[in-house]
C-alpha positions as CSV (number, residue, x, y, z in Angstrom):
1,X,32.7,0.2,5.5
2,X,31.4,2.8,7.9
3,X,27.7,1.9,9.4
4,X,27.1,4.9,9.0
5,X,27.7,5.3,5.0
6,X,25.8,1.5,4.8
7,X,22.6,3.4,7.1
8,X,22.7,6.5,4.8
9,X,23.0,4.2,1.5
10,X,20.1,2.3,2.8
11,X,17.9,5.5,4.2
12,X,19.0,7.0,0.5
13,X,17.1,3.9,-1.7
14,X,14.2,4.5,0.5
15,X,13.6,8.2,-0.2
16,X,13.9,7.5,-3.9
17,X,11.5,5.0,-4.0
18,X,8.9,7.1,-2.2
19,X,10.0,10.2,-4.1
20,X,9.5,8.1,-7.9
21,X,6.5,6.5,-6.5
22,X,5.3,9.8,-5.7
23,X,6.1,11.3,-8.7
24,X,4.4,8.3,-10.8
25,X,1.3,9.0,-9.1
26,X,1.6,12.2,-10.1
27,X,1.0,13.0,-6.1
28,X,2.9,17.0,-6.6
29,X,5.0,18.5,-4.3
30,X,3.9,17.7,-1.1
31,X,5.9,17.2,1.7
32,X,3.7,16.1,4.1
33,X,2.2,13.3,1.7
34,X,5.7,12.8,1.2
35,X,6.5,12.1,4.8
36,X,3.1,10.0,5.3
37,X,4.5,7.7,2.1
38,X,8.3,7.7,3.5
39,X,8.1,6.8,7.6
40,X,7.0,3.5,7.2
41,X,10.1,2.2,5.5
42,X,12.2,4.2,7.0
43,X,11.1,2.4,10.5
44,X,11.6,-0.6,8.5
45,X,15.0,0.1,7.6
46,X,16.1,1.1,11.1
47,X,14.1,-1.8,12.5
48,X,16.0,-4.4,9.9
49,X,19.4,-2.9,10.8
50,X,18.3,-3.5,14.5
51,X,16.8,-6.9,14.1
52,X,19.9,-8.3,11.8
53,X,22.3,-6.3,13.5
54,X,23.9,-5.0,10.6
55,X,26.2,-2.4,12.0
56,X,30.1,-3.0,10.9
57,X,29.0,-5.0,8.4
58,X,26.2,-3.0,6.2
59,X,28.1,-4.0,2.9
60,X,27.8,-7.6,3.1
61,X,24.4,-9.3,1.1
62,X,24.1,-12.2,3.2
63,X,22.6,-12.1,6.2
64,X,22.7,-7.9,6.5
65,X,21.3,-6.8,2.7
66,X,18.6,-10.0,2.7
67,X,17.2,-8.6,6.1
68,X,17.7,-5.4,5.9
69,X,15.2,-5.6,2.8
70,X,12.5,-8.2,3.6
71,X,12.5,-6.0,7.5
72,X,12.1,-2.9,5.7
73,X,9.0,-4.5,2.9
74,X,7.3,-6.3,5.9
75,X,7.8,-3.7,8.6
76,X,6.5,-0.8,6.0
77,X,3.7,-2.6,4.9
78,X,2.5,-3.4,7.9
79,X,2.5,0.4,9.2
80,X,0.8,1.3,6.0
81,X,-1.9,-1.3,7.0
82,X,-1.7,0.0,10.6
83,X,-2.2,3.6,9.7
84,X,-5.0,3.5,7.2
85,X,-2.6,3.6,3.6
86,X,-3.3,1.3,0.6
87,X,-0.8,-2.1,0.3
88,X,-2.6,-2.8,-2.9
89,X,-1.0,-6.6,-4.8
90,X,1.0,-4.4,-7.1
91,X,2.4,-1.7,-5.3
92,X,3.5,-4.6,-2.8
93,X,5.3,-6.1,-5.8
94,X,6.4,-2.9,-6.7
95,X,7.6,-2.2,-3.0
96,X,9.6,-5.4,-3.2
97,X,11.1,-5.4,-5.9
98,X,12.4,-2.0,-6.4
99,X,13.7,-2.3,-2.7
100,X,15.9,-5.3,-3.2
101,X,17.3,-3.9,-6.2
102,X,18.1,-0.5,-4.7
103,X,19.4,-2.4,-1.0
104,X,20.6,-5.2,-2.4
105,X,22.1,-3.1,-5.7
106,X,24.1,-0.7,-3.4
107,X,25.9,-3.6,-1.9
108,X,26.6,-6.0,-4.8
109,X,28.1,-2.9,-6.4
110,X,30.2,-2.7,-3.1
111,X,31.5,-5.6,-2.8
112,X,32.4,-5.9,-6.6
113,X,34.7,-2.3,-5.8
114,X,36.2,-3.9,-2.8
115,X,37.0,-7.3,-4.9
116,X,38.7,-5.3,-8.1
117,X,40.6,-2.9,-5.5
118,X,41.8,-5.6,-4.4
């Protein structure tokens, strides 16, 4: 797989979480709230892809998807903290779990394709 389909897969779960998140809070149409919400995982996702080297191999789920998501929850949590946003219990729950499912997801899915192809 192309790092650079795995990065836009990954940058892809990211903005739909923010934008359902949003649209839970029933938060509108705004971009710039949108952007305030989105850059902190986003920095996590580019700093998990950096910190687990993921690049030529973004499909696999162990080590890349595993730290791709916990860098990406811890990193975007703490720049929430760090910029005055709420990391309320839940919405760190919330956070987590919708993010391994959607970065973990892509891949499992994958590498199921790749297996039956072959």
């Amino acid at each position: 797989m192309r790092s650079s389909l795995g990065l836009g897969l990954d940058v892809v779960c990211v903005l739909v979480f923010v934008g359902i998140g949003r649209g839970a809070h029933h938060d509108g149409v705004d971009v710039v709230g949108y952007l305030s919400a989105l850059w902190p995982f986003l920095v996590g996702v580019g700093g998990g892809w950096i910190a687990w080297r993921v690049w030529g191999r973004a499909e696999l789920i162990f080590p890349s998807g595993v730290g791709v998501w916990g860098t990406t929850v811890a990193v975007g949590m703490g720049l929430r903290v760090l910029s005055g946003q709420g990391t309320a219990g839940a919405f760190v729950v919330v956070a987590t779990l919708f993010l391994g499912a959607a970065l973990l997801g892509w891949r499992v899915v994958g590498r199921w394709a790749l297996l039956r192809r072959r």
